[in-house]
PALOKE-372580 format. One line per 3 residues: number of its first residue (from 1); their letters; for each residue x negated, y negated, z of C-alpha. Coordinates in steps of 0.02 Angstrom, whole numbers, plus 50000, padded with zeros to 5 digits. Layout:
BEGIN
NUM	a	X/Y/Z; ...
REM end
This chain:
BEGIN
1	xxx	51169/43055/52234; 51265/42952/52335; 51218/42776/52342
4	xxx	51212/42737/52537; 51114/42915/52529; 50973/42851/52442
7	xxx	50982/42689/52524; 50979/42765/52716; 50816/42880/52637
10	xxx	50734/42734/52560; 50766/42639/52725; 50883/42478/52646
13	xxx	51021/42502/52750; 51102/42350/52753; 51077/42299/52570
16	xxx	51228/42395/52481; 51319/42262/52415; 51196/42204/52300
19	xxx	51148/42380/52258; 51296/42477/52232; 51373/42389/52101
22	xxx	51371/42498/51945; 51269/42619/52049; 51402/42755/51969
25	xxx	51390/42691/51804; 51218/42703/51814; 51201/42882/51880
28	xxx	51321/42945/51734; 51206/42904/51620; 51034/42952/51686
31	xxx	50948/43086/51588; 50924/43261/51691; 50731/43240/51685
34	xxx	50606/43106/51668; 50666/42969/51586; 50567/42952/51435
37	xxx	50499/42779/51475; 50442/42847/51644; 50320/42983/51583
40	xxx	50139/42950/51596; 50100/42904/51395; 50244/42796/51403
43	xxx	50195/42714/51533; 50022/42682/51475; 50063/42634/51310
46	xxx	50185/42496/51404; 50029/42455/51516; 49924/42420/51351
49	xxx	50075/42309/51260; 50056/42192/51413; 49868/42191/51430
52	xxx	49863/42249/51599; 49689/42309/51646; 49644/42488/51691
55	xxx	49658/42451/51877; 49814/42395/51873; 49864/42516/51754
58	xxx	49805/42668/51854; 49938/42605/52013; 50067/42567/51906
61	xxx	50052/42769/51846; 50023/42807/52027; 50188/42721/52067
64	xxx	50271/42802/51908; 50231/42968/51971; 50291/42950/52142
67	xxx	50450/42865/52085; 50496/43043/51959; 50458/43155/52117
70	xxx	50566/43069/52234; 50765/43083/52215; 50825/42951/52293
73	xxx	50697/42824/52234; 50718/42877/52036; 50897/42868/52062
76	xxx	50865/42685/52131; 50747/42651/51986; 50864/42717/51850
79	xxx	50983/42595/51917; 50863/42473/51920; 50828/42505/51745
82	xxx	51011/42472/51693; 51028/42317/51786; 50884/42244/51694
85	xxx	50918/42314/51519; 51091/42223/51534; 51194/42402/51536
88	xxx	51272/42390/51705; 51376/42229/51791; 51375/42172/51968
91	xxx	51264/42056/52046; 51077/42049/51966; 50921/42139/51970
94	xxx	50860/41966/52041; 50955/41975/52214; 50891/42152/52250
97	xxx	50785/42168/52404; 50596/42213/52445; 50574/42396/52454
100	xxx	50427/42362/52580; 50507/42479/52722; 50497/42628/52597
103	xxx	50340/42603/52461; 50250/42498/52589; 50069/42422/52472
106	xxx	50175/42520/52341; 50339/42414/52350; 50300/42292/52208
109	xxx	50233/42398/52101; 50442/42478/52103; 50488/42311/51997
112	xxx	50334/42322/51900; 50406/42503/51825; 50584/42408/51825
115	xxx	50505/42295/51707; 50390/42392/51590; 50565/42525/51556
118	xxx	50631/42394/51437; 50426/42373/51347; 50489/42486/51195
121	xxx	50655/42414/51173; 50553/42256/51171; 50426/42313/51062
124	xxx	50553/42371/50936; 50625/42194/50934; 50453/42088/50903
127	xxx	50433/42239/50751; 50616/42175/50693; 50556/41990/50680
130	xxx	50397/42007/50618; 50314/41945/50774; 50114/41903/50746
133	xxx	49988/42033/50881; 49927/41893/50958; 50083/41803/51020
136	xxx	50149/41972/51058; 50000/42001/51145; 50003/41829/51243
139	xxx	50186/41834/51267; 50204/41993/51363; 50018/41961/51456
142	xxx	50127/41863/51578; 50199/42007/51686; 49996/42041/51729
145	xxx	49999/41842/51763; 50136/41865/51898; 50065/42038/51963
148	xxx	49882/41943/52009; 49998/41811/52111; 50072/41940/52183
151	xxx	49900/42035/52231; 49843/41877/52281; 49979/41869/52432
154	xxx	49992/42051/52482; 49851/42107/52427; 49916/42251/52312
157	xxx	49996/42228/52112; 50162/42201/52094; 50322/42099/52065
160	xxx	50445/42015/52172; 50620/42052/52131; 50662/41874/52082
163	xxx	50518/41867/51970; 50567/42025/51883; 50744/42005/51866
166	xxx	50768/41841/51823; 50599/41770/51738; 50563/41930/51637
169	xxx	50725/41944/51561; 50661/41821/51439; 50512/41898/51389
172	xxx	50572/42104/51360; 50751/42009/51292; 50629/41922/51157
175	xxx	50701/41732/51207; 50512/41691/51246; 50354/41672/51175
178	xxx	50171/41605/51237; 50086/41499/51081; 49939/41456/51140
181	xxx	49936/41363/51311; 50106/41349/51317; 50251/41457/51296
184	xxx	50423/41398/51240; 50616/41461/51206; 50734/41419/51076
187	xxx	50914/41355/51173; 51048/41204/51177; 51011/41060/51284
190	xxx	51127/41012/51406; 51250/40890/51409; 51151/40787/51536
193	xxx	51104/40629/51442; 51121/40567/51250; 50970/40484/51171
196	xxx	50989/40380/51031; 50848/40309/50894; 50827/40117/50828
199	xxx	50774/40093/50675; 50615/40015/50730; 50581/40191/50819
202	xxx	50634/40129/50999; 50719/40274/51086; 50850/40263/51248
205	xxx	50948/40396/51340; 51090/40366/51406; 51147/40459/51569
208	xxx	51293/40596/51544; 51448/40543/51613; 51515/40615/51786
211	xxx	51345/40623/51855; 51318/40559/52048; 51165/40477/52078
214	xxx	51095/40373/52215; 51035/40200/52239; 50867/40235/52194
217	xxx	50920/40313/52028; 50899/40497/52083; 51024/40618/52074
220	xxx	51116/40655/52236; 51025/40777/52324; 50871/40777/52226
223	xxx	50715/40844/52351; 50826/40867/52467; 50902/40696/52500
226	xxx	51074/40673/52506; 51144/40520/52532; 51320/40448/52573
229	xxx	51335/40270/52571; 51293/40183/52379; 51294/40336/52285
232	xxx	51380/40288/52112; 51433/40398/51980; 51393/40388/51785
235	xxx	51511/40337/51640; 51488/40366/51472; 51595/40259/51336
238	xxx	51619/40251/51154; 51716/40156/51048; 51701/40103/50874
241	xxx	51576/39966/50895; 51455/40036/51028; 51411/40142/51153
244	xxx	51389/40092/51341; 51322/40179/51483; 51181/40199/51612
247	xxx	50990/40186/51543; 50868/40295/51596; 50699/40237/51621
250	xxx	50582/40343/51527; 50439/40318/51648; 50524/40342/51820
253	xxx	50646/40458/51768; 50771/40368/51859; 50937/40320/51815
256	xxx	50988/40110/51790; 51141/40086/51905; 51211/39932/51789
259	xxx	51265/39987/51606; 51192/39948/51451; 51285/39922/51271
262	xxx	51195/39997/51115; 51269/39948/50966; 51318/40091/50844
265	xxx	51265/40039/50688; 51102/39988/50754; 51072/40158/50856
268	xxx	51088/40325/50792; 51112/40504/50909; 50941/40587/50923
271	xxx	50973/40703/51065; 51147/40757/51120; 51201/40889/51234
274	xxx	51233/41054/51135; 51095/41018/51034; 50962/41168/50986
277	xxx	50791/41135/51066; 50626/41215/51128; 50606/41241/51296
280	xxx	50418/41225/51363; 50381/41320/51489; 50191/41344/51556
283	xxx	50106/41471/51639; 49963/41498/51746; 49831/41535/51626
286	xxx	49680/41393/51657; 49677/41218/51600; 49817/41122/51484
289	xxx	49700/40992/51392; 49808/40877/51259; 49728/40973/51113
292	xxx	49775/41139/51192; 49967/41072/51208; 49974/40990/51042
295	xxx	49903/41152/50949; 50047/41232/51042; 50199/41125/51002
298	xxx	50130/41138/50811; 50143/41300/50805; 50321/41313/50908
301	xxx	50416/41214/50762; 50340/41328/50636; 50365/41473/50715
304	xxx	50544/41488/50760; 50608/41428/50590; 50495/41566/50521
307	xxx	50569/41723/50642; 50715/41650/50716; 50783/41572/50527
310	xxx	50973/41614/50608; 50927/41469/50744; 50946/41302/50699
313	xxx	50802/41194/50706; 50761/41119/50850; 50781/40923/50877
316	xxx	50651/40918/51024; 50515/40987/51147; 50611/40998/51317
319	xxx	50521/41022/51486; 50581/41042/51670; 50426/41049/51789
322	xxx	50360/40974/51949; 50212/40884/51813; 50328/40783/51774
325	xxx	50352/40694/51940; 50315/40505/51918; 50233/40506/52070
328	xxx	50082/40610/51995; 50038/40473/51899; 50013/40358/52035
331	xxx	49876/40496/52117; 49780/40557/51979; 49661/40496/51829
334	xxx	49770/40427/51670; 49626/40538/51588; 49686/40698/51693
337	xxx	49753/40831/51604; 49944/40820/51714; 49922/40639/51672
340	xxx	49914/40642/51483; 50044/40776/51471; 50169/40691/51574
343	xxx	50157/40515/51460; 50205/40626/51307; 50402/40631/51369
346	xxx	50542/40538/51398; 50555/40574/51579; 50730/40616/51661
349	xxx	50795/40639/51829; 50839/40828/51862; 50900/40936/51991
352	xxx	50769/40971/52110; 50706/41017/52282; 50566/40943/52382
355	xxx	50425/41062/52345; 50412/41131/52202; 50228/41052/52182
358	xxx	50179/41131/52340; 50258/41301/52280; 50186/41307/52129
361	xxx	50004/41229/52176; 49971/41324/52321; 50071/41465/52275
364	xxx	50191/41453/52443; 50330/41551/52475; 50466/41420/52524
367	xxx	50646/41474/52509; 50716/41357/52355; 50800/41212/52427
370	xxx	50713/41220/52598; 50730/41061/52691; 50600/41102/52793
373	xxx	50421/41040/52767; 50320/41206/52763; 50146/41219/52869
376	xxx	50004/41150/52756; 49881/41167/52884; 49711/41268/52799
379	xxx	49763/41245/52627; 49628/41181/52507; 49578/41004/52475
382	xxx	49450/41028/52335; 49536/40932/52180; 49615/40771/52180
385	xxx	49781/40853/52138; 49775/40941/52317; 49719/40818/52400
388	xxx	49862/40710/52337; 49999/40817/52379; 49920/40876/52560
391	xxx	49902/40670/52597; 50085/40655/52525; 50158/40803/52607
394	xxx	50062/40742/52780; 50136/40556/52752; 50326/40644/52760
397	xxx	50330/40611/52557; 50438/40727/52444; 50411/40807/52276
400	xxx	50536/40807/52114; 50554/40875/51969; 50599/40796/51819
403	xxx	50651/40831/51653; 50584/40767/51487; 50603/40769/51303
406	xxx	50493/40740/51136; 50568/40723/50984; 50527/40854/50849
409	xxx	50543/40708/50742; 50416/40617/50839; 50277/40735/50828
412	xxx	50117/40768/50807; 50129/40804/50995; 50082/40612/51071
415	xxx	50144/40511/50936; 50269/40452/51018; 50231/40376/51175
418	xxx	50408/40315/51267; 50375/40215/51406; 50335/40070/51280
421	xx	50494/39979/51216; 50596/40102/51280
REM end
């Protein structure tokens, strides 16, 4: 089938150019029936490997059906399916468009299938590397994570394009794994700042070199914000003596404008760019109490050394999140749960835009890098987190991100705490 023929029946005219790419590619290599992982037992038995519950379950079949009846749409999903396995070039499963003019309540639940068509591919990789039930279990749990948000805001299961394209690569491609409250993924740091140990345990980072920040230490365009007049840029040196460069303060996750010598045979590297970390990520599952996280990161630098022995080890726990703004710390408890988890790192500044609390708290749908403050009118007030951000949002505040690091060598998870001496 051609491809603009199936797009004029499924009613995305208009979208071709992210859709046709590979489409041919695609279509030479779908099967002349069902494709396997579209049949009903297939489909249940991916269902089951990500927990989902019979509700969901039973829709996802309904959708499975409709999608092996209907031409134009299996042709679409088969090319779907190759997009997300990796098979086929062109832009990414990510950029594709709602299918809301053709599945209507259904058009999520398209993705969904999208996703679950890689489960046994995945399921044949955990079997490879010895993966434990239970983190299998609690890794791939997440797609029925992301289908309640998506129930909760249409009122119907599903999956948003970006969310199955991009996020769930990592889970069916077997980069990530839930341990406990947290879940995490073995890759290189970037070359965004050097950190460097005393022998007295004091830690510093140094900022990368190139980077443009502005006066108050943020990057340049951080939350939206760009600014023109004393922006500087960051320089890195080395020479055989010492090191100089721009400190960044571990608490505000700013960076110092004035450099800073550390003398070489006093400090050593701790955290370079290229390095191989663990990247924390952390879902939507309930509560993140200190015990919860440190059980977690215990279990991360045991268990990739165990399945993943071709992967270095890992020289630290690194995070990118809106929990890490500084400014939480100024609204909320030190006892609070975001409190006590943010006080673990050595907070960076990061790329960022200004809500990515708000998006993630209240679960709105603002375009990334909106520079628009979206409506917060009727949202709930009823913890002292949303009441912080509502008051801050209503004051004309932004939100960051910011990144931060632990130290493998630094753990048990807290040991380390680097806003003192750093």
């Amino acid at each position: 089938m051609n491809v603009y023929e199936a797009l004029q029946r499924l009613r995305l005219d208009g979208h071709g150019a992210v859709i046709e790419p590979g489409w041919e590619k695609s279509l030479r290599r779908r099967p002349s029936g069902t494709p396997e992982w579209l049949e009903s037992r297939a489909l249940q038995q991916a269902c089951d490997y990500c927990r989902m519950p019979p509700e969901a379950a039973r829709e996802v079949q309904r959708a499975g059906r409709r999608a092996a009846q209907d031409e134009a749409l299996g042709a679409l999903l088969w090319h779907a399916h190759c997009k997300f396995s990796g098979s086929t070039g062109g832009p990414g499963l990510s950029q594709w468009p709602a299918l809301d003019a053709a599945l209507g309540q259904e058009a999520g639940l398209f993705y969904v299938l999208v996703v679950l068509s890689e489960c046994r591919r995945a399921s044949e990789f955990h079997r490879a590397r010895a993966i434990p039930e239970d983190v299998r279990s609690d890794t791939m749990s997440d797609v029925v994570v992301h289908m309640e948000r998506y129930r909760r805001h249409t009122g119907a299961y599903g999956l948003p394009a970006l969310t199955a394209g991009g996020w769930f690569t990592n889970h069916f491609r077997g980069r990530l794994y839930r341990l406990g409250r947290l879940q995490f993924m073995h890759r290189t740091f970037a070359p965004q700042l050097t950190a460097f140990r005393r022998g007295d345990g004091c830690v510093r980072a140094l900022a990368a070199a190139g980077t443009l920040f502005r006066r108050d230490g943020q990057r340049n365009g951080a939350a939206g914000i760009t600014e023109t007049e004393g922006t500087w840029t960051s320089t890195f040196e080395v020479d055989p003596a010492c090191v100089r460069g721009h400190r960044i303060d571990p608490v505000r996750a700013r960076a110092e404008r004035d450099t800073i010598p550390l003398n070489r045979a006093e400090w050593r590297p701790a955290l370079c760019g290229g390095d191989p970390v663990l990247d924390i990520h952390i879902p939507a599952i309930g509560p993140m109490t200190p015990e919860a996280c440190e059980e977690s990161a215990a279990r991360a630098v045991e268990f990739f050394p165990r399945h993943f022995p071709d992967c270095a080890p890992a020289r630290a726990l690194v995070c990118n999140t809106w929990m890490l703004d500084p400014q939480l710390t100024a609204w909320l408890p030190e006892s609070s749960n975001i409190a006590q988890f943010q006080r673990r790192f050595y907070l960076h500044p990061v790329e960022t835009d200004a809500w990515a609390a708000l998006r993630f708290v209240f679960e709105l749908d603002v375009p990334y890098g909106s520079t628009k403050a979206p409506d917060t009118d009727g949202l709930p007030r009823k913890t002292s987190l949303e009441r912080a951000l509502l008051d801050h949002a209503a004051g004309g505040g932004r939100f960051y991100k910011a990144g931060g690091f632990i130290l493998t060598e630094d753990l048990p998870w807290g040991r380390s705490l680097y806003g003192q001496g750093g």
